[in-house]
Residue frames as qw, qx, qy, qz and C-alpha x, y, z in Angstrom:
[[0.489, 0.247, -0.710, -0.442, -53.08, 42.34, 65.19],
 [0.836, -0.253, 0.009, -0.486, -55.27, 39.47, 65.61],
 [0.616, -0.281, 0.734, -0.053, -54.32, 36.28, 67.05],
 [0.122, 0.148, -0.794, -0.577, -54.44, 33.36, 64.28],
 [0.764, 0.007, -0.004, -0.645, -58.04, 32.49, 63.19],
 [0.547, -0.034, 0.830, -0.103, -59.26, 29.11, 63.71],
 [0.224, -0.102, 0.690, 0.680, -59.86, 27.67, 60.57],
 [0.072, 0.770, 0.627, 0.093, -64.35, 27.82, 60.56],
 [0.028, -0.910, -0.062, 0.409, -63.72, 31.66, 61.36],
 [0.026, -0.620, 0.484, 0.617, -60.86, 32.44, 58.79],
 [0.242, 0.307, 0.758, 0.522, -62.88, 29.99, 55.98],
 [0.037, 0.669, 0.742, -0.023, -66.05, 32.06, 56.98],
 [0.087, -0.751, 0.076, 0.650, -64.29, 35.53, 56.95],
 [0.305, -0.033, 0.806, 0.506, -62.87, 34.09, 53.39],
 [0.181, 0.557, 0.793, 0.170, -66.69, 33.72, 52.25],
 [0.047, 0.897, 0.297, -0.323, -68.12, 37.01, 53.38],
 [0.007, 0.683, -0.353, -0.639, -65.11, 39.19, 51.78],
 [0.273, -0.063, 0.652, 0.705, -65.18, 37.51, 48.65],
 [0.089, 0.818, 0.563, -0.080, -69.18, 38.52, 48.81],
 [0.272, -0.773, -0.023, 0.574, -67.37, 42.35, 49.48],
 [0.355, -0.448, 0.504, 0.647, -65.41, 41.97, 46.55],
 [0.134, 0.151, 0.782, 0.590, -67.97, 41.24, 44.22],
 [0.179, 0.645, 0.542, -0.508, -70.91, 43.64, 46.02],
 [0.420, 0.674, 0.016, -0.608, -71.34, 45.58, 42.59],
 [0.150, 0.297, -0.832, -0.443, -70.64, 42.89, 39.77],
 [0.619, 0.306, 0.506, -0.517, -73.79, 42.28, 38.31],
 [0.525, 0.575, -0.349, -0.521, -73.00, 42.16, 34.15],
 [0.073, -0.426, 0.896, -0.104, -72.19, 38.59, 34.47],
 [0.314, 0.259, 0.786, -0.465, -75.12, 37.41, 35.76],
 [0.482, 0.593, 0.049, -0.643, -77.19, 39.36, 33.00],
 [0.236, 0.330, -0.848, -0.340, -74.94, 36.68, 30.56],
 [0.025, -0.056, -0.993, -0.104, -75.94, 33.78, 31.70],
 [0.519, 0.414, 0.575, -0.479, -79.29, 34.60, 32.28],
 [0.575, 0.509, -0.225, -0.600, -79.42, 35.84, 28.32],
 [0.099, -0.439, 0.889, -0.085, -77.83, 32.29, 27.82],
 [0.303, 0.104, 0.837, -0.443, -80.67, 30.36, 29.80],
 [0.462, 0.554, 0.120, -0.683, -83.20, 32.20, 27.68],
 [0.612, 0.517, -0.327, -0.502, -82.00, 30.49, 24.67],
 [0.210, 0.338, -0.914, 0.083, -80.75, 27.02, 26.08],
 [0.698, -0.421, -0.313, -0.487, -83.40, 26.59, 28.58],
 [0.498, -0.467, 0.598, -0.420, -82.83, 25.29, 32.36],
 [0.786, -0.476, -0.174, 0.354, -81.45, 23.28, 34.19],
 [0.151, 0.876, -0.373, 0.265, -78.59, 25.20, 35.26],
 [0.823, -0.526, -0.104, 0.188, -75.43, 23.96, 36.65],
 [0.069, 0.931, -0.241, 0.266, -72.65, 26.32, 38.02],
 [0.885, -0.050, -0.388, 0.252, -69.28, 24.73, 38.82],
 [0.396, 0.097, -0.264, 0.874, -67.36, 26.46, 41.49],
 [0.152, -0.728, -0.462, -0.483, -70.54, 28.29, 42.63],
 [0.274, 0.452, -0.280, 0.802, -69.35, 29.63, 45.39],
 [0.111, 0.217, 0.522, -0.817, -71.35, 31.61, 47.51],
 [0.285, 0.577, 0.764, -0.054, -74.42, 31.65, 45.21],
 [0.087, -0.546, -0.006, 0.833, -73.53, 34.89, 43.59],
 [0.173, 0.325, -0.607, -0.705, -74.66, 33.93, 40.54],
 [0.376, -0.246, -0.842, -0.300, -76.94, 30.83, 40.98],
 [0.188, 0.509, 0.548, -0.637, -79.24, 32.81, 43.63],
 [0.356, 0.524, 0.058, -0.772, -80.46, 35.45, 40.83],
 [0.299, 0.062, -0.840, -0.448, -80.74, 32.39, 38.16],
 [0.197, -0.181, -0.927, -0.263, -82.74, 31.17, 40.64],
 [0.092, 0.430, 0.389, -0.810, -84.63, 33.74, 41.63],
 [0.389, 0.251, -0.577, -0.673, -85.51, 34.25, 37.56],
 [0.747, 0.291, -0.155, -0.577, -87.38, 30.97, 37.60],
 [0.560, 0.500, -0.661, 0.004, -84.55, 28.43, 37.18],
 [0.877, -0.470, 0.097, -0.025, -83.39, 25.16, 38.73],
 [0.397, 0.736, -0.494, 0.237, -79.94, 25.41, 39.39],
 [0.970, -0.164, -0.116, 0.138, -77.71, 22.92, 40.61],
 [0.392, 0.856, -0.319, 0.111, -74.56, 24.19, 41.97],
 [0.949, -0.174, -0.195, 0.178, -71.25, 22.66, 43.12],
 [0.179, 0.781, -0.400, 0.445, -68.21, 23.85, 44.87],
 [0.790, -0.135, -0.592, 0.087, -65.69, 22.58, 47.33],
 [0.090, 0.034, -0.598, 0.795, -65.22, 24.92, 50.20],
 [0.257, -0.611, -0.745, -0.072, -68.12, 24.34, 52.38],
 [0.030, -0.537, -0.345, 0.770, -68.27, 28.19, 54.34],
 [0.069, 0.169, -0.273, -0.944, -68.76, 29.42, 50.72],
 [0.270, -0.307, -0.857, -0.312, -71.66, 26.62, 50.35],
 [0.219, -0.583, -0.685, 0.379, -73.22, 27.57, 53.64],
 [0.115, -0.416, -0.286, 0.855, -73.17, 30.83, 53.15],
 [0.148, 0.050, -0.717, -0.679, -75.04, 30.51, 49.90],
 [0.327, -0.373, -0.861, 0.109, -77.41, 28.67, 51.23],
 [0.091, -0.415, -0.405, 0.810, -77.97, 31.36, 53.79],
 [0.128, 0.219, -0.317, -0.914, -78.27, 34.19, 50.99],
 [0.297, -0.163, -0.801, -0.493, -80.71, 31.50, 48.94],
 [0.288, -0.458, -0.829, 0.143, -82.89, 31.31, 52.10],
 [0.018, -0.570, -0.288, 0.769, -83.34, 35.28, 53.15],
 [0.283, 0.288, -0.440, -0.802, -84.06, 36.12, 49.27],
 [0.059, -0.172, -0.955, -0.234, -86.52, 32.96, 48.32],
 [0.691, 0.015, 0.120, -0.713, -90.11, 34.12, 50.27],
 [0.803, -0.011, 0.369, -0.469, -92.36, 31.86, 48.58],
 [0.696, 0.342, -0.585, -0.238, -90.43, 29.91, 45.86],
 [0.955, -0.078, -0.263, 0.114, -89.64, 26.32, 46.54],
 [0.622, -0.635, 0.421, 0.179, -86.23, 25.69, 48.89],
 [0.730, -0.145, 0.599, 0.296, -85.04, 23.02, 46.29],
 [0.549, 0.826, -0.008, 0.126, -85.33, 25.41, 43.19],
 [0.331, 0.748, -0.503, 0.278, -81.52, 26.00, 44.11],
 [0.954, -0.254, 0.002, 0.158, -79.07, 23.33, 45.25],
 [0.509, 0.729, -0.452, 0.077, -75.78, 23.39, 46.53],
 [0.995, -0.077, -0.012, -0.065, -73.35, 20.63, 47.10],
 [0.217, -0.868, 0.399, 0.202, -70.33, 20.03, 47.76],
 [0.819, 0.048, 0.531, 0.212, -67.81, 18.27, 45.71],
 [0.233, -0.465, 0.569, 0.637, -64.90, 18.67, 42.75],
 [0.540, 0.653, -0.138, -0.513, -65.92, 19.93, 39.43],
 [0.265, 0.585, -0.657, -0.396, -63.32, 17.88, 37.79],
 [0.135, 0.138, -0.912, -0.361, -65.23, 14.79, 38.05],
 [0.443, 0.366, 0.566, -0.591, -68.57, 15.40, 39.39],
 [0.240, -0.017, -0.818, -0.522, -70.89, 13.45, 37.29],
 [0.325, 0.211, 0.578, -0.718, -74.80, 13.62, 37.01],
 [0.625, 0.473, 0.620, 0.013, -77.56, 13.04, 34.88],
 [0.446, 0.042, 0.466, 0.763, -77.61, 14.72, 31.55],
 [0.114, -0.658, -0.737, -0.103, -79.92, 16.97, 32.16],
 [0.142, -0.781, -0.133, 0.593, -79.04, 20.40, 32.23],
 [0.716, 0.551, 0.389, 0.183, -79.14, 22.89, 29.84],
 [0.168, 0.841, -0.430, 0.283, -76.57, 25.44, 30.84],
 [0.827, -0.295, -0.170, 0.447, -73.46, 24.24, 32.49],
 [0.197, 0.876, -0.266, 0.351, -71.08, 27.74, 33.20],
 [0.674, -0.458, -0.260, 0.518, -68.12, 28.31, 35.59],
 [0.194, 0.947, 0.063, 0.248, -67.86, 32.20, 35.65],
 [0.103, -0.971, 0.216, -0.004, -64.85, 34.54, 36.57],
 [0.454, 0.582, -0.666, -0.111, -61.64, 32.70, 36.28],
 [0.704, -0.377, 0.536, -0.275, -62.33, 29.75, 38.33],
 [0.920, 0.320, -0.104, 0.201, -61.27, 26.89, 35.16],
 [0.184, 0.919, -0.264, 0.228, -57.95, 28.52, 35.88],
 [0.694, -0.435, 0.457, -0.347, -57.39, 26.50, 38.87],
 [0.976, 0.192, 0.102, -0.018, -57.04, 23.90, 36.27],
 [0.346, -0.696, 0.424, 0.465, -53.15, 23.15, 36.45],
 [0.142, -0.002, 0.850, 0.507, -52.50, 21.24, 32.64],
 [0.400, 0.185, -0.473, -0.763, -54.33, 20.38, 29.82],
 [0.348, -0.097, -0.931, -0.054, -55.50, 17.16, 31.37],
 [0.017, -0.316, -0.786, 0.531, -56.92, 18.59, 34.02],
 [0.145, 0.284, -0.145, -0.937, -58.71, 21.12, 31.70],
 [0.357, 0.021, -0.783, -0.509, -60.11, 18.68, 29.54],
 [0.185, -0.348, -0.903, 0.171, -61.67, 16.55, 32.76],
 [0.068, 0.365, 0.553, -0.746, -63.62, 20.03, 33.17],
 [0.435, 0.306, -0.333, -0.778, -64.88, 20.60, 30.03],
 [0.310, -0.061, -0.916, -0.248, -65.75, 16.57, 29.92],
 [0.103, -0.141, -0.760, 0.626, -67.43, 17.46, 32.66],
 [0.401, 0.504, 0.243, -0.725, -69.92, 19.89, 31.53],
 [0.419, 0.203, -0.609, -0.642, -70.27, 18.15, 28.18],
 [0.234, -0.232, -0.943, 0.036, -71.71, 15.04, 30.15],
 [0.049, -0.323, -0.596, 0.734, -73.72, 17.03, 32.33],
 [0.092, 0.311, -0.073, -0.943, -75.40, 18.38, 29.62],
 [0.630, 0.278, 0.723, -0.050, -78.28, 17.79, 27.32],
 [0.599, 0.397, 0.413, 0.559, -77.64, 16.97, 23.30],
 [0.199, 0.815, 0.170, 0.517, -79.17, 20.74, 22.55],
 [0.507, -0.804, -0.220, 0.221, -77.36, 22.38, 26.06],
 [0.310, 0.746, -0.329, 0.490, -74.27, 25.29, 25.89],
 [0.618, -0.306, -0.270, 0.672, -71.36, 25.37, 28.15],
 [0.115, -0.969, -0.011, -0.219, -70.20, 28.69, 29.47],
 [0.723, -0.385, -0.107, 0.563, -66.51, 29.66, 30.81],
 [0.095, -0.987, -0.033, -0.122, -65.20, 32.62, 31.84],
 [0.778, -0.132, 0.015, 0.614, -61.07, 33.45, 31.98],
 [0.013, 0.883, -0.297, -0.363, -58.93, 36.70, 32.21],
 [0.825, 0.240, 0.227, 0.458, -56.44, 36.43, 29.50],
 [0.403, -0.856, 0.045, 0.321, -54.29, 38.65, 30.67],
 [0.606, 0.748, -0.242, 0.121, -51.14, 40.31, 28.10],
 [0.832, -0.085, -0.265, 0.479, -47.70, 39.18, 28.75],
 [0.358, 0.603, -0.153, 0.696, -46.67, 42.49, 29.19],
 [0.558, -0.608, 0.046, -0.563, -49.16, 42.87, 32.38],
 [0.741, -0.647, -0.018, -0.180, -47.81, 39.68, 33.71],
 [0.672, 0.333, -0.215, 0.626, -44.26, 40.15, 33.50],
 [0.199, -0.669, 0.163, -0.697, -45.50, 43.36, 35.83],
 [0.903, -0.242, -0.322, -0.151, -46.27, 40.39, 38.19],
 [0.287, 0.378, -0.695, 0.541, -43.13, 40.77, 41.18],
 [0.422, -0.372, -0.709, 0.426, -45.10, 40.20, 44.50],
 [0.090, -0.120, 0.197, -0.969, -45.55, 43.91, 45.39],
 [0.084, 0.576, 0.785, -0.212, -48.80, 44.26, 47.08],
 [0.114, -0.351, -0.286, -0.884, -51.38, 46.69, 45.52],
 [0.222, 0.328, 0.664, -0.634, -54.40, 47.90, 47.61],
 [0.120, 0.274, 0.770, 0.563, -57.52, 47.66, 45.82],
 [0.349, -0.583, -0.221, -0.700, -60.31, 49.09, 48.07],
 [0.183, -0.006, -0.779, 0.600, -61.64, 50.01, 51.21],
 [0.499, -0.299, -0.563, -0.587, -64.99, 49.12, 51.82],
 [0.517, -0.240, 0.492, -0.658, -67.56, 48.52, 54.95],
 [0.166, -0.124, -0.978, -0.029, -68.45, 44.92, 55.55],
 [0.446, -0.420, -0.226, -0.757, -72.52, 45.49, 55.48],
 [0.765, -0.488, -0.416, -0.060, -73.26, 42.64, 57.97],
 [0.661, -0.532, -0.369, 0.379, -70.83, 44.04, 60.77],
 [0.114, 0.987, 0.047, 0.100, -69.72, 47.57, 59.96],
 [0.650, -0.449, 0.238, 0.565, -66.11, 46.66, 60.01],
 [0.463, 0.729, -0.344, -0.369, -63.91, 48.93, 57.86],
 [0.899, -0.080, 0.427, 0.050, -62.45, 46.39, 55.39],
 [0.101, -0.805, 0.469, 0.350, -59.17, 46.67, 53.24],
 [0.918, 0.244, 0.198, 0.242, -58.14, 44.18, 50.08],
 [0.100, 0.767, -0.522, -0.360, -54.74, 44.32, 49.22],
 [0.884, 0.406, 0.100, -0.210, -53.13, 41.93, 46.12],
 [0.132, 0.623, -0.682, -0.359, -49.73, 40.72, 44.84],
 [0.906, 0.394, -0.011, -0.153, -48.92, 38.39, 42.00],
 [0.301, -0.688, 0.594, 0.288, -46.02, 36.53, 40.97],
 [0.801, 0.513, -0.096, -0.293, -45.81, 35.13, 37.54],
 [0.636, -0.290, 0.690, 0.188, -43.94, 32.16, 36.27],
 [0.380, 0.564, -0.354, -0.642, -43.05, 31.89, 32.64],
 [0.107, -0.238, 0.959, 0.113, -41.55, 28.48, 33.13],
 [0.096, 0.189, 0.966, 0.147, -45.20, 26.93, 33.34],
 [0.394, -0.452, -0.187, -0.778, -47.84, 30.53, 32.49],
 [0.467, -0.528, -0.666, 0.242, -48.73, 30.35, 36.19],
 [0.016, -0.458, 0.246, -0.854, -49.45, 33.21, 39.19],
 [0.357, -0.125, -0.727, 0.574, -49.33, 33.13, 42.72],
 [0.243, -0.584, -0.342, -0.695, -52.22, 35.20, 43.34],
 [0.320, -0.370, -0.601, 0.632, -52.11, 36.19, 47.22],
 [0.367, -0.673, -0.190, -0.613, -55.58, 38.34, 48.41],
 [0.272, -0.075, -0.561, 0.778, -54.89, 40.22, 51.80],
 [0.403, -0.636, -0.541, -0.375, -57.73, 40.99, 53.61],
 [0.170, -0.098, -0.511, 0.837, -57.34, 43.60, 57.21],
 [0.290, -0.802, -0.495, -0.164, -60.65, 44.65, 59.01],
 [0.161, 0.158, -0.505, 0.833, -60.90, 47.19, 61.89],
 [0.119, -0.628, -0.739, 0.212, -63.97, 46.23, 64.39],
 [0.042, -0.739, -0.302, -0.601, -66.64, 48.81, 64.15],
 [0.271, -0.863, -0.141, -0.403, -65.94, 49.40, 68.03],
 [0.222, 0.714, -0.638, 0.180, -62.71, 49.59, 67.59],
 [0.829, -0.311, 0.463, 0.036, -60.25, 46.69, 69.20],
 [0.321, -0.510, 0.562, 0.567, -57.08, 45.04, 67.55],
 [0.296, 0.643, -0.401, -0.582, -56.77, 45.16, 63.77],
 [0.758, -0.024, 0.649, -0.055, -57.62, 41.72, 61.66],
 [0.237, 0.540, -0.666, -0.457, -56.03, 40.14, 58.95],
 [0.796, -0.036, 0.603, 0.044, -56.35, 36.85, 56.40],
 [0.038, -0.486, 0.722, 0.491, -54.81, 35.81, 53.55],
 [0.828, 0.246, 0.500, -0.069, -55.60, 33.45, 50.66],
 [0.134, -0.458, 0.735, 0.481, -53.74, 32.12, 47.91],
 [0.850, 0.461, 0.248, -0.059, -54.94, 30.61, 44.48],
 [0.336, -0.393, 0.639, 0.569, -52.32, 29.31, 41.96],
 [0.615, 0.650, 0.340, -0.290, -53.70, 29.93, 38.38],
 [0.508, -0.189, 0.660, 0.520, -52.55, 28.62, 35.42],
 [0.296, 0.613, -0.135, -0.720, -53.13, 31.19, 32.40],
 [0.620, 0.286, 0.715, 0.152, -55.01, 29.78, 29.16],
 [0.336, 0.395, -0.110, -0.848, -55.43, 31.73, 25.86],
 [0.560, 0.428, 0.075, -0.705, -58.22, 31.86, 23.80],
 [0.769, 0.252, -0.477, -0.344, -57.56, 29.96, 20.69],
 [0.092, 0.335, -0.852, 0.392, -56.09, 27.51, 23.21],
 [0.350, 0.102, 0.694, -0.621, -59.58, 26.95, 25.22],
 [0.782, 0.446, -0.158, -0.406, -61.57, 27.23, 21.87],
 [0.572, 0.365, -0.700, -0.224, -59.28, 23.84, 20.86],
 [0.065, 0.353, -0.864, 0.353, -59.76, 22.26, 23.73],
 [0.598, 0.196, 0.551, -0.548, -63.52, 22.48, 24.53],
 [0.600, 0.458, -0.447, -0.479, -63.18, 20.96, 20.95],
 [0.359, 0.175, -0.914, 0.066, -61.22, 18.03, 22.02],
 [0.224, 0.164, 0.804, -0.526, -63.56, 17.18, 25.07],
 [0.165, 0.372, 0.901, 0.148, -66.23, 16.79, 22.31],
 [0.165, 0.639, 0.511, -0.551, -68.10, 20.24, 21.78],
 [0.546, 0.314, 0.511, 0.584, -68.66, 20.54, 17.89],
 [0.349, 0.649, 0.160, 0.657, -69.46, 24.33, 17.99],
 [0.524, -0.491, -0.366, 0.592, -67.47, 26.86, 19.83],
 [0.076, 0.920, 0.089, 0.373, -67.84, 30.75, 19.83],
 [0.560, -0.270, -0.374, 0.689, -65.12, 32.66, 21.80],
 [0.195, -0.897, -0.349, -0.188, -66.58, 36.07, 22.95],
 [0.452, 0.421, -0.262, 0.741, -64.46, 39.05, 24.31],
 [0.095, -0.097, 0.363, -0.922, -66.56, 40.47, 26.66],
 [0.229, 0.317, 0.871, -0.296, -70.34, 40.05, 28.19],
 [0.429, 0.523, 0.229, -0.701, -71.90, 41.85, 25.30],
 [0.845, 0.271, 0.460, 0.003, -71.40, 39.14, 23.21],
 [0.454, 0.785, -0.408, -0.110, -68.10, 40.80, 21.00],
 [0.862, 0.335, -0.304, 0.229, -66.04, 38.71, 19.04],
 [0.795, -0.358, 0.145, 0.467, -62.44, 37.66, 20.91],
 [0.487, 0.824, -0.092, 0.276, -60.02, 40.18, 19.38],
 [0.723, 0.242, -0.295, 0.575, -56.62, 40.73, 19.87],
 [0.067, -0.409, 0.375, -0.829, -57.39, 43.72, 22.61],
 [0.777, -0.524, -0.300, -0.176, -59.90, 41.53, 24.65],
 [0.293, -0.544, 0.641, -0.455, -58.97, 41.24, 28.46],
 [0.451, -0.073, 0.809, -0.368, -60.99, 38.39, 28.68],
 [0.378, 0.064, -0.856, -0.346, -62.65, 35.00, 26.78],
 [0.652, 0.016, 0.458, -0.605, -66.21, 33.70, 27.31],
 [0.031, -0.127, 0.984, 0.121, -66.65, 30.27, 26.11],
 [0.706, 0.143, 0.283, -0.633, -69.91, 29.61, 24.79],
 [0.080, 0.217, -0.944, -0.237, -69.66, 25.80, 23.37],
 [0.566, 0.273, -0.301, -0.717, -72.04, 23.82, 21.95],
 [0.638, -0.198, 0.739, 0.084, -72.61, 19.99, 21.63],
 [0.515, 0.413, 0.687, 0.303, -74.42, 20.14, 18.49]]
């Protein structure tokens, strides 16, 4: 087993596997782009991550503006935005660092999204609200939010004890390590929360000892008609909740709630 990582090498391992984890999750992307099409650009993506989403927005054509506060996932974006770009402009995609929940710019974008369950992060309703004020300011009069949440059944997280699961084992393309994800969860009724711990073990492609990191997110579970009243209160007068990325209705068997809000 490895020594502990310094913290640039175990944020920058962080970055690349969560790239790993999402190397075939493209139907997402194909939303917002159908989105854009009918809202029109700017784009800004809170939590953007690595650029997994606001590269191929702006590869399509778009300026996209994105924010997020770990800075390996920013660089490494960057990177991605600079080997895929040829002949377009550099500044057709920004990203920046800095905290969604009060980052504040012109009005001047006409999508605003945060995709996969990153609002989650949000611990209360207060803090919810400063993200949805967020993208309602950020926006212009005729512009659409976007948000993206699991909404997991109680039954599933009541399954929630810590146990790790293994999810996959996969080759890291950029260094031919084999790479391993294991998961465990641990659910709190007191305040709908989960410990969400992602285990990550490599094994160098020519060979040598066996590496591990860890990461934790605490995520605080929202449902549906919940988020649909809220992106109300933070001012958005028409809200659609969506079940899935082919634009079906929310229904009592959805896994998951897309937020497509309105100002007008």
């Amino acid at each position: 087993m490895t020594a502990g990582l310094a913290r640039e090498e175990r944020d920058a391992r962080l970055a690349r596997y969560y790239d790993l984890d999402f190397l075939d999750v493209h139907y997402d992307a194909e939303l917002y782009q159908q989105l854009v099409a009918q809202s029109g650009g700017p784009i800004l993506e809170l939590g953007v991550g690595s650029g997994r989403i606001a590269v191929p927005l702006a590869l399509a054509g778009h300026q996209v503006l994105g924010i997020d506060s770990d800075e390996a996932m920013l660089e490494r974006g960057r990177r991605r935005w600079d080997d895929v770009r040829g002949a377009l402009d550099a500044d057709r995609l920004s990203l920046e660092q800095g905290d969604f929940f009060d980052y504040r710019g012109d009005p001047r974008f006409g999508l605003a999204l945060i995709a996969v369950n990153t609002f989650l992060i949000a611990e209360d309703d207060e803090a919810r609200l400063a993200v949805l004020r967020t993208m309602r300011d950020s926006l212009r009069p005729d512009g659409v939010a976007a948000v993206e949440i699991g909404t997991p059944e109680r039954a599933e997280l009541e399954r929630y004890d810590g146990r790790l699961h293994h999810e996959w084992l996969r080759v890291d393309p950029e260094t031919g390590d084999e790479v391993s994800k294991a998961i465990g969860a641990v659910y709190d009724a007191s305040d709908e929360s989960v410990l969400l711990t992602q285990l990550y073990e490599w094994t160098p492609r020519y060979g040598g000892p066996l590496g591990r990191v860890t990461h934790q997110d605490h995520i605080h579970i929202v449902g549906a008609d919940h988020l649909g009243a809220l992106a109300r209160e933070a001012g958005f007068n028409s809200v659609d909740l969506r079940g899935d990325h082919l634009s079906t209705p929310h229904g009592p068997t959805s896994h998951r709630v897309i937020l497509v809000a309105r100002l007008v």
